[in-house]
LOFI-747377 format. One record per residue: residue in one letter; z, y, x of N, C-alpha, C in turn. Coordinates in steps of 0.02 Angstrom, whole numbers, padded with zeros to 5 digits, always signed. Layout:
AZYXZYXZYX;...
This chain:
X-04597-01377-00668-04533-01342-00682-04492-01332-00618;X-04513-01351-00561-04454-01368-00496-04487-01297-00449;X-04556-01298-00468-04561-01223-00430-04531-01192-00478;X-04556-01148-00561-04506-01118-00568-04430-01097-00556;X-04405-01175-00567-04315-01150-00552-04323-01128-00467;X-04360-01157-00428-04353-01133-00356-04366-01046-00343;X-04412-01007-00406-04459-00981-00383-04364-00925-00421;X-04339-00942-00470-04270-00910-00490-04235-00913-00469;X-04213-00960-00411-04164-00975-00381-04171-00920-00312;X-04213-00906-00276-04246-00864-00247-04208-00807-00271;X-04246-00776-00329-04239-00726-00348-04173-00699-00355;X-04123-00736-00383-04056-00721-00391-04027-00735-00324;X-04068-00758-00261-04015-00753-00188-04048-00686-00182;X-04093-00662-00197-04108-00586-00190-04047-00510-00206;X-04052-00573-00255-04015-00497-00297-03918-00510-00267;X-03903-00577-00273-03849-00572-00235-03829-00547-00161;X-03896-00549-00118-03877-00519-00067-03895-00431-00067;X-03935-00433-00117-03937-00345-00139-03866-00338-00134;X-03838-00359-00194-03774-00318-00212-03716-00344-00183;X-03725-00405-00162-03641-00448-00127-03647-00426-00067;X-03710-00413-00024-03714-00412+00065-03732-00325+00059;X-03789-00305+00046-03813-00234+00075-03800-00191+00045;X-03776-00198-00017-03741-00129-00066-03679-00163-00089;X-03643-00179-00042-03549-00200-00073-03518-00144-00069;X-03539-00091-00049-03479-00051-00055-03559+00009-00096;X-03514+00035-00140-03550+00101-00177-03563+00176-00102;X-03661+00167-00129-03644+00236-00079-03710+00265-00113;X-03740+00324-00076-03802+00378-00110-03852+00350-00070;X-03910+00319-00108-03967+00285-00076-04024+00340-00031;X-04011+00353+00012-04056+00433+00046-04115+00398+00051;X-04175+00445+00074-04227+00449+00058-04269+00386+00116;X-04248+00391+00178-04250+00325+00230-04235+00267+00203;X-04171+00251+00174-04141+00198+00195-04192+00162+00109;X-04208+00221+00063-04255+00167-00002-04319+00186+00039;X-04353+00222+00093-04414+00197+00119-04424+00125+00148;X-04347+00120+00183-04362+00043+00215-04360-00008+00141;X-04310-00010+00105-04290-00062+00049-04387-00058+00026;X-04387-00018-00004-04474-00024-00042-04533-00051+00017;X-04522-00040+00071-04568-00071+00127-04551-00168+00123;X-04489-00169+00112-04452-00233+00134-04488-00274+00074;X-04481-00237+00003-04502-00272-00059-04558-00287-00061;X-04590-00226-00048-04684-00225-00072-04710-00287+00006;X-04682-00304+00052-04704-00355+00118-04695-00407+00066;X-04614-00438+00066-04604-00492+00023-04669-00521-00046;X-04682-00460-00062-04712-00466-00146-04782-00491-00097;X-04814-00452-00057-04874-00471-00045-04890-00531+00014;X-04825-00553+00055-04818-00623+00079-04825-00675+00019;X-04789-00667-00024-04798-00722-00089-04860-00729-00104;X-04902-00693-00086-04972-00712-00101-05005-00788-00060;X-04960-00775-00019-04987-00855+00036-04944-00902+00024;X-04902-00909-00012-04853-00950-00074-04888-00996-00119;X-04933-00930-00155-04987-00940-00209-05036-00961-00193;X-05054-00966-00146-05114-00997-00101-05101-01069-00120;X-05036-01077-00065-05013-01133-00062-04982-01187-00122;X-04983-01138-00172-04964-01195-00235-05025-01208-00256;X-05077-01179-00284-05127-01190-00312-05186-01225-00265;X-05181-01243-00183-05231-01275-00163-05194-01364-00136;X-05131-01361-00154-05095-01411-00142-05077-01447-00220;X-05099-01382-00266-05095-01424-00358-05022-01428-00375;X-04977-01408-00332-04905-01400-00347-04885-01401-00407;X-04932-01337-00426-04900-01301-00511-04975-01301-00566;X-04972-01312-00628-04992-01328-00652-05028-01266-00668;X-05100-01263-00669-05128-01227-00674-05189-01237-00718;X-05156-01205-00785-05193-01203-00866-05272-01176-00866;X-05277-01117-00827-05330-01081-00823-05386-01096-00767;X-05375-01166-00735-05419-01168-00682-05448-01121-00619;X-05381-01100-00575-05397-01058-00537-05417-01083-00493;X-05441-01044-00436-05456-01086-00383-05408-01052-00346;X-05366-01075-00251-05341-01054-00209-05358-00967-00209;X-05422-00944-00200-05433-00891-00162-05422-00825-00228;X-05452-00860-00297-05444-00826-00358-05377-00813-00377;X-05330-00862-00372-05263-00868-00389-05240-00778-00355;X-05253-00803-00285-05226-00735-00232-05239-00691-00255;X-05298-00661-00275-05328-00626-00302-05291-00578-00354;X-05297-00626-00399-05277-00608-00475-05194-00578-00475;X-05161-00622-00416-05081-00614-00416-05087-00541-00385;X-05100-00533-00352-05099-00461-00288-05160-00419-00355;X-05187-00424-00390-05218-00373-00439-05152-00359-00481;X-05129-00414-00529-05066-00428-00551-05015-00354-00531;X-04975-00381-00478-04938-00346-00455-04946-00271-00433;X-05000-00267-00441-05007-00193-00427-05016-00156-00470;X-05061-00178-00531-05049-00160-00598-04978-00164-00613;X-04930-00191-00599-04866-00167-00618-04827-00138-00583;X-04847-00103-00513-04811-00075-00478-04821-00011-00465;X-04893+00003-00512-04927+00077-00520-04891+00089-00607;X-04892+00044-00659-04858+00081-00715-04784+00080-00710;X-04753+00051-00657-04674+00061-00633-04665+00146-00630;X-04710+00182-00603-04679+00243-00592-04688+00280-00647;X-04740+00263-00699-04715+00326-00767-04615+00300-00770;X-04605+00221-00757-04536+00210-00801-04487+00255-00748;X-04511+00269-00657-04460+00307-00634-04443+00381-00662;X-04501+00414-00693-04486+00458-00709-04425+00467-00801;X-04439+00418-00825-04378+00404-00898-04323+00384-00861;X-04308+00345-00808-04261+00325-00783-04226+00409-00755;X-04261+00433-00728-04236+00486-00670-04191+00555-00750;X-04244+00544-00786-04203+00580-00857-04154+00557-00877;X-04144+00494-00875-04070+00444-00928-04015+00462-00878;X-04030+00471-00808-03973+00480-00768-03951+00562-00756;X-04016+00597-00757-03985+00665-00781-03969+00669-00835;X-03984+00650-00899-03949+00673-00957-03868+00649-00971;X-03845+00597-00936-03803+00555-00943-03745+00573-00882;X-03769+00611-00836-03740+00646-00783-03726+00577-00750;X-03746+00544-00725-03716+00477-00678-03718+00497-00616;X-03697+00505-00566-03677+00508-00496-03745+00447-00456;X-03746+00506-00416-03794+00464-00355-03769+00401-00354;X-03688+00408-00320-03663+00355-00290-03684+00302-00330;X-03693+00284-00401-03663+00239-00433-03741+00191-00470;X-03790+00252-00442-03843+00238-00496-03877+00173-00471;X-03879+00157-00416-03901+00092-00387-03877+00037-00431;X-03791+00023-00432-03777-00012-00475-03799-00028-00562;X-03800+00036-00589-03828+00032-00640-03891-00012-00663;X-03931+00017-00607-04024-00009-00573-04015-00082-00570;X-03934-00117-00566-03960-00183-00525-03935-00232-00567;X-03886-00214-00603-03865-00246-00675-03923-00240-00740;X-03972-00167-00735-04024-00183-00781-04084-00227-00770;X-04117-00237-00688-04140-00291-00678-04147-00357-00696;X-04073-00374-00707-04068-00445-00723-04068-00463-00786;X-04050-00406-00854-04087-00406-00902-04128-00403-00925;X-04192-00367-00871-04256-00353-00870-04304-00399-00853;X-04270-00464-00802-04304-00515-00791-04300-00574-00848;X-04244-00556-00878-04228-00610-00961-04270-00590-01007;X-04290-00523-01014-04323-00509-01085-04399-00496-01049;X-04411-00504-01001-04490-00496-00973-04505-00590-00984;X-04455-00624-00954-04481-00699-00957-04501-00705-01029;X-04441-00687-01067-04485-00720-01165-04542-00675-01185;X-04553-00605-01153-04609-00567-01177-04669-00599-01132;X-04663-00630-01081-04717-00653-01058-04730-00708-01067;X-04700-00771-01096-04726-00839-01121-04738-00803-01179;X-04712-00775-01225-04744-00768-01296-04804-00737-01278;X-04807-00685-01246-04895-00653-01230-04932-00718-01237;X-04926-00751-01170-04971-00824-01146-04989-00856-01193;X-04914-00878-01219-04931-00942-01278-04991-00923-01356;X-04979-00837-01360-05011-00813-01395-05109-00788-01380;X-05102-00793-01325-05188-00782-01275-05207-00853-01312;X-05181-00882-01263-05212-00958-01248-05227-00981-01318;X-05177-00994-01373-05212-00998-01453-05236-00970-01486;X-05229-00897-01494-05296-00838-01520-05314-00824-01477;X-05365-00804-01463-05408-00780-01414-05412-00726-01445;X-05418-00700-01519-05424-00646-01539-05386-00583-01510;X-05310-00611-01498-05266-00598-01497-05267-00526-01422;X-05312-00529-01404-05340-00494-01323-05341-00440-01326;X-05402-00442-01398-05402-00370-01419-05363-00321-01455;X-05312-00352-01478-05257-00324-01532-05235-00283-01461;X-05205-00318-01410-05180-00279-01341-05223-00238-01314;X-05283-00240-01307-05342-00206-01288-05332-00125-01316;X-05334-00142-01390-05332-00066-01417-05257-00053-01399;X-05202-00077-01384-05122-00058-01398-05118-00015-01333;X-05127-00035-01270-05169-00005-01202-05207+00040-01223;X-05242+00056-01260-05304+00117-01261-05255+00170-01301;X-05231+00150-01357-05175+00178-01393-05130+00217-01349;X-05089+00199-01284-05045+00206-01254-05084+00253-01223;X-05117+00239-01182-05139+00297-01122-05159+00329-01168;X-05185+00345-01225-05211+00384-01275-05133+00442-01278;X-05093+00410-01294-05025+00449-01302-05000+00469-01221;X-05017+00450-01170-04990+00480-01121-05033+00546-01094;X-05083+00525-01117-05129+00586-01096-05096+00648-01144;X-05063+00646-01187-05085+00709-01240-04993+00721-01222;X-04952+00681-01190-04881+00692-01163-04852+00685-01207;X-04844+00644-01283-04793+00640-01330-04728+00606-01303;X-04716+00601-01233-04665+00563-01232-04638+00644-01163;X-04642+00670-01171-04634+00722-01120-04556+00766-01124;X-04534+00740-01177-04476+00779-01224-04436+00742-01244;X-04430+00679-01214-04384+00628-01208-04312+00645-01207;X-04260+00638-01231-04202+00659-01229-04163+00589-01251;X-04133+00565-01187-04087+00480-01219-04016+00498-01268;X-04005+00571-01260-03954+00574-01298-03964+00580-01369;X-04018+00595-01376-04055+00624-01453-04095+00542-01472;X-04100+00483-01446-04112+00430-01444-04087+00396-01501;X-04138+00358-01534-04097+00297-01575-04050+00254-01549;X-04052+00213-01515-04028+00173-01472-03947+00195-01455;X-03970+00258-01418-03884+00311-01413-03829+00311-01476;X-03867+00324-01543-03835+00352-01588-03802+00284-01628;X-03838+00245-01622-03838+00169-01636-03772+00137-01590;X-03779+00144-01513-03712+00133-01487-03647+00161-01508;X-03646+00234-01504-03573+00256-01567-03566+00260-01591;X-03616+00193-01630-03564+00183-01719-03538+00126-01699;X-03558+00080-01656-03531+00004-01647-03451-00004-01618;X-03488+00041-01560-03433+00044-01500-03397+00125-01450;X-03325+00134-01443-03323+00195-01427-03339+00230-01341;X-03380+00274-01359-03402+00292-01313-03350+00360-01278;X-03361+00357-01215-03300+00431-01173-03358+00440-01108;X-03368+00503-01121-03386+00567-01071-03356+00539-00983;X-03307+00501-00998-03267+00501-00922-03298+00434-00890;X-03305+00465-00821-03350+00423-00772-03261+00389-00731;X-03269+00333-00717-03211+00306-00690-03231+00259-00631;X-03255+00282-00570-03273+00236-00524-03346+00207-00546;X-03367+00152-00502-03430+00106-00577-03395+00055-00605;X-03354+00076-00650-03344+00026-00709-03405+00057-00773;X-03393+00010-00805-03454+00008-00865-03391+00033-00924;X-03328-00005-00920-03278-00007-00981-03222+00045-00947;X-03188+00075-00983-03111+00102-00974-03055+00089-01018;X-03006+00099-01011-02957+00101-01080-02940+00151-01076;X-02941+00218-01113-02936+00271-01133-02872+00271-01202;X-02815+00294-01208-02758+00302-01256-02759+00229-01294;X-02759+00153-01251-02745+00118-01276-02826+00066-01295;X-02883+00123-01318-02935+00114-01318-02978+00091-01264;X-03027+00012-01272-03061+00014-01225-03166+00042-01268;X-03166+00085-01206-03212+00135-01211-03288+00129-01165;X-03351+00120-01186-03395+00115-01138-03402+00190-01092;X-03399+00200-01019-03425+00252-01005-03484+00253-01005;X-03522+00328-00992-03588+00340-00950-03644+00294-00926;X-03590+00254-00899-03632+00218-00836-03660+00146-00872;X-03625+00111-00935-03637+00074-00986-03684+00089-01007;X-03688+00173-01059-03724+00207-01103-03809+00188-01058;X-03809+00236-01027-03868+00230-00969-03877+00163-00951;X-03851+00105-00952-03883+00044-00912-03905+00008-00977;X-03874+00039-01059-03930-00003-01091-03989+00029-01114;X-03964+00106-01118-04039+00143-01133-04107+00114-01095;X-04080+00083-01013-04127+00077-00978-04164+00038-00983;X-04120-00030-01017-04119-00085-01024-04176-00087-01084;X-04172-00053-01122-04188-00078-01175-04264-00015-01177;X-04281+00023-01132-04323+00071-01118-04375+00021-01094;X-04341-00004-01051-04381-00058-01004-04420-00108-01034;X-04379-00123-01097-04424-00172-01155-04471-00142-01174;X-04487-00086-01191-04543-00030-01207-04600-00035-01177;X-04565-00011-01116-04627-00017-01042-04662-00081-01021;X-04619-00133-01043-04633-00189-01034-04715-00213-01108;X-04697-00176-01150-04755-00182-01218-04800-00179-01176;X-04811-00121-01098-04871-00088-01098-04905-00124-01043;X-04841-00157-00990-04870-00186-00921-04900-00258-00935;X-04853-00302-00970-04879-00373-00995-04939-00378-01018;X-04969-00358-01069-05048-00343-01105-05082-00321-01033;X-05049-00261-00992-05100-00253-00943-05109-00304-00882;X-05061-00325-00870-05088-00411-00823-05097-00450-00867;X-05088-00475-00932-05140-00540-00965-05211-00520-00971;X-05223-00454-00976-05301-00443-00957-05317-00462-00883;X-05298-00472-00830-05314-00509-00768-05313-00593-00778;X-05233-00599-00790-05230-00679-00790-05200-00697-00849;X-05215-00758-00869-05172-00799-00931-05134-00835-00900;X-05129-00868-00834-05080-00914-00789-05021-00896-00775;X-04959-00910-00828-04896-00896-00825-04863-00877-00778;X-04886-00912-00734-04839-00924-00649-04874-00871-00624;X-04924-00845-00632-04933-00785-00594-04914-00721-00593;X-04914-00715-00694-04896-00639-00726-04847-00649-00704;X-04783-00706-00729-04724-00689-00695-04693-00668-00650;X-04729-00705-00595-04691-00688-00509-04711-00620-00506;X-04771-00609-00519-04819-00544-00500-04748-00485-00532;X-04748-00497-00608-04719-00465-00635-04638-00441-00622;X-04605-00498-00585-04542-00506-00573-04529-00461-00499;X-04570-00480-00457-04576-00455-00394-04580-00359-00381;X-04616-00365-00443-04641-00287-00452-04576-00245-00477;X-04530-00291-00500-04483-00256-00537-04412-00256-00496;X-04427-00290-00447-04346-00309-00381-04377-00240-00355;X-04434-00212-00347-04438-00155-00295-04439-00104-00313;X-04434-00088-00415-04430-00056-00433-04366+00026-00417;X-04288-00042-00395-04241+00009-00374-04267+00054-00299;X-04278+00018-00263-04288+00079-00204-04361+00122-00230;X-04417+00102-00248-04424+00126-00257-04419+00207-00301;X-04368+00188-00349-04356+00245-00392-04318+00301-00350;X-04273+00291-00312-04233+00319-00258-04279+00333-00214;X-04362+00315-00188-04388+00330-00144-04443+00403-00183;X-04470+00388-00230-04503+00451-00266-04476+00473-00310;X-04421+00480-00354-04379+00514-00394-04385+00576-00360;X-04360+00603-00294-04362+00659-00286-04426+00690-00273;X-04476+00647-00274-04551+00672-00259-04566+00677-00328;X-04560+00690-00391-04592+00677-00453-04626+00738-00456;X-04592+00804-00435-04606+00885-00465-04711+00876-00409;X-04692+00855-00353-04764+00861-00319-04806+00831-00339;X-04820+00757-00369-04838+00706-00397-04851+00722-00466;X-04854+00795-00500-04860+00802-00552-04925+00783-00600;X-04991+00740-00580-05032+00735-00605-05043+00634-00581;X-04985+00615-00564-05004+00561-00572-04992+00516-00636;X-04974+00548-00701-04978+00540-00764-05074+00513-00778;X-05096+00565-00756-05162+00523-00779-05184+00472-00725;X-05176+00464-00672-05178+00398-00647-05183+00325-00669;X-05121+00343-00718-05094+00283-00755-05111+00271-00811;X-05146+00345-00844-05200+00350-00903-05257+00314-00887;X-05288+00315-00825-05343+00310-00805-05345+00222-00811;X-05278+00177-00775-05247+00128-00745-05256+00095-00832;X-05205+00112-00880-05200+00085-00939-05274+00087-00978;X-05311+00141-00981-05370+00161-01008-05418+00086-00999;X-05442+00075-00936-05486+00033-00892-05460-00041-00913;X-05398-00048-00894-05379-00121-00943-05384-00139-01012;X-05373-00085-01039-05394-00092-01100-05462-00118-01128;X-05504-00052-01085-05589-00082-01105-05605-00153-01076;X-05557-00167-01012-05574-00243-00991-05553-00295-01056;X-05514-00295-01080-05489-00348-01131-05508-00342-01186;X-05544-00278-01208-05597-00274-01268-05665-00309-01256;X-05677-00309-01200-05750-00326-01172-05739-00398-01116;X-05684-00431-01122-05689-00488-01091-05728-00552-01107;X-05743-00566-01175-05778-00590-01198-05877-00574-01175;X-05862-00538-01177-05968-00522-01149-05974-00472-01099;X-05928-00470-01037-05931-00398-00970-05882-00446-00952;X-05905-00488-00884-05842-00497-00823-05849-00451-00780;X-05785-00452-00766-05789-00378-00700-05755-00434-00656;X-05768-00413-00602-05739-00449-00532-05655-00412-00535;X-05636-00447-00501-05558-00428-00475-05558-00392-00415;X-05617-00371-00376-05623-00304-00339-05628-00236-00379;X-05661-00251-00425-05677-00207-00447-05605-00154-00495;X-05573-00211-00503-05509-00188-00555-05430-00157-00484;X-05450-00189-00435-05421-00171-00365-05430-00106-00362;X-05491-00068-00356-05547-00024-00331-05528+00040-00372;X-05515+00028-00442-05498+00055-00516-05424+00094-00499;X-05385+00045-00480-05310+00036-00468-05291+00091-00417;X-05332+00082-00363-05315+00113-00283-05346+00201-00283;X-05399+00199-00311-05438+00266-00333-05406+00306-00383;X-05369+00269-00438-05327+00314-00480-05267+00334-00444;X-05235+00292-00411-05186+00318-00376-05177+00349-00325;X-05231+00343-00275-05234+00399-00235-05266+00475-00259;X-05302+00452-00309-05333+00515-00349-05282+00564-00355;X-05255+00521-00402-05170+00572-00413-05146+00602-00384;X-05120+00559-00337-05068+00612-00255-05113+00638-00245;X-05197+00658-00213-05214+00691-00182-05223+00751-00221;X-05224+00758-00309-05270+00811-00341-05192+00838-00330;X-05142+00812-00338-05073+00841-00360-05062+00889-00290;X-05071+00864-00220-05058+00891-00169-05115+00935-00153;X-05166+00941-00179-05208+00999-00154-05214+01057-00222;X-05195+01048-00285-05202+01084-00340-05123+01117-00334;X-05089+01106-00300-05025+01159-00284-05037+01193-00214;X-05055+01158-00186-05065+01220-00113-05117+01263-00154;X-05161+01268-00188-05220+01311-00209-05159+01372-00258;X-05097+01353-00297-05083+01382-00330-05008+01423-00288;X-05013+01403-00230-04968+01423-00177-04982+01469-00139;X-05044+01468-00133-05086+01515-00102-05125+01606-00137;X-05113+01572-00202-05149+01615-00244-05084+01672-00263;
């Protein structure tokens, strides 16, 4: 338990010096300054790999699944990349909630950094309940197996392509509870409007996200418990992936229109895990091999996307 709280305690000097030291004053995240932040994250995320080294060949942390030092590494850095490749279908719902909702550049960071920390609360209970649920059914693999095949099944055919947060349950559900106002007031979340206190915009949008994120989260968890069942790994893996999520979104948000075929990437990405956790029982695949899967879909993508528009640029 003393690495965990260490491994949170960490995490929240992260986020305090995000927002208390390098973003104290509200400004528009340009396209440099989230190349460096996403360079800074994705180093951090993949230094922690010699962290993980170091807990599991020193026995630090308790390790249910019998890893070894070099497997641990492995599995964490497979881990994390599986969630840092289905991060970008969520930049693109994100990049919609803030156009539909009209939020200001300036402000959207903040939004990004207050949903984080809800995102790390409801990823921690979705990911012990995953675990606790592996480890006593085993059955339980395949129920996720098909839910993954299901999913990329639906991303391929684009039912989610027509997304509208204002036309949202969730939305319509907020203004019956609580009153909502059109008016953006600095980044406050609340206003008092004729006496009335009122959620703006910037509220509306940070729980759509919030609670979008729980969604996305159905699809990434199932896809790292098909790598590892070792708590301490999905987590960090999982947690780490999601601090780099803000620059990143600010770093390809404006790249989405060129990147237009990295939808099946992630078809390809969800597809492959799936058949792994249907077939884990009688087919081990190596953890190169699921690396290999990972890196080929995603460069697949950018490259078909960047040469299937010059062809249509040309023509």
């Amino acid at each position: 338990m003393i690495i965990w709280a260490c491994f949170l305690v960490l995490i929240f000097i992260f986020l305090a010096l995000d927002l208390g030291v390098f973003n104290k004053e509200d400004h528009i995240i340009k396209t440099k300054e989230a190349g460096i932040w996403t360079a800074v994250w994705v180093t951090v995320a993949l230094c922690f790999s010699g962290v993980i080294y170091w807990l599991f060949s020193a026995n630090l942390i308790a390790n249910p699944t019998g890893l070894t030092p070099d497997k641990a590494v492995i599995k964490y850095i497979t881990g994390y990349l599986i969630e840092l490749s289905l991060s970008i279908d969520n930049v693109f719902v994100i990049a919609v909630i803030f156009t539909s909702f009209k939020i200001p550049a300036i402000y959207q960071h903040r939004v990004l950094f207050w949903g984080i920390l809800g995102a790390i609360v409801f990823r921690a209970l979705m990911i012990l309940f995953g675990v606790s649920l592996i480890t006593r059914f085993e059955w339980v693999i395949y129920i996720f197996g098909v839910f993954l095949l299901f999913t990329a099944f639906k991303m391929l055919k684009g039912d989610d392509d027509n997304f509208d947060p204002k036309n949202s349950f969730v939305f319509r559900q907020i203004k019956k509870v609580y009153p909502i106002t059109t008016e953006i007031s600095g980044h406050d979340f609340f206003i008092k409007k004729k006496g009335i206190k009122a959620a703006t915009p910037l509220f509306v949008a940070l729980i759509v996200i919030e609670l979008t994120d729980v969604l996305f989260a159905l699809d990434s968890i199932p896809a790292i418990l098909a790598i590892t069942a070792d708590p301490f790994i999905v987590f960090s893996s999982n947690i780490l992936a999601i601090l780099g999520l803000r620059s990143m979104y600010f770093l390809i948000s404006r790249m989405l229109e060129k990147f237009r075929f990295i939808n099946y990437s992630l078809v390809i990405i969800l597809a492959f895990v799936g058949l792994k956790m249907l077939f884990s029982h009688y087919l081990e695949i190596a953890e190169w091999v699921s690396l290999t899967v990972i890196a080929v879909a995603l460069s697949g993508g950018v490259i078909a996307s960047l040469l299937i528009k010059e062809k249509e640029e040309t023509e």
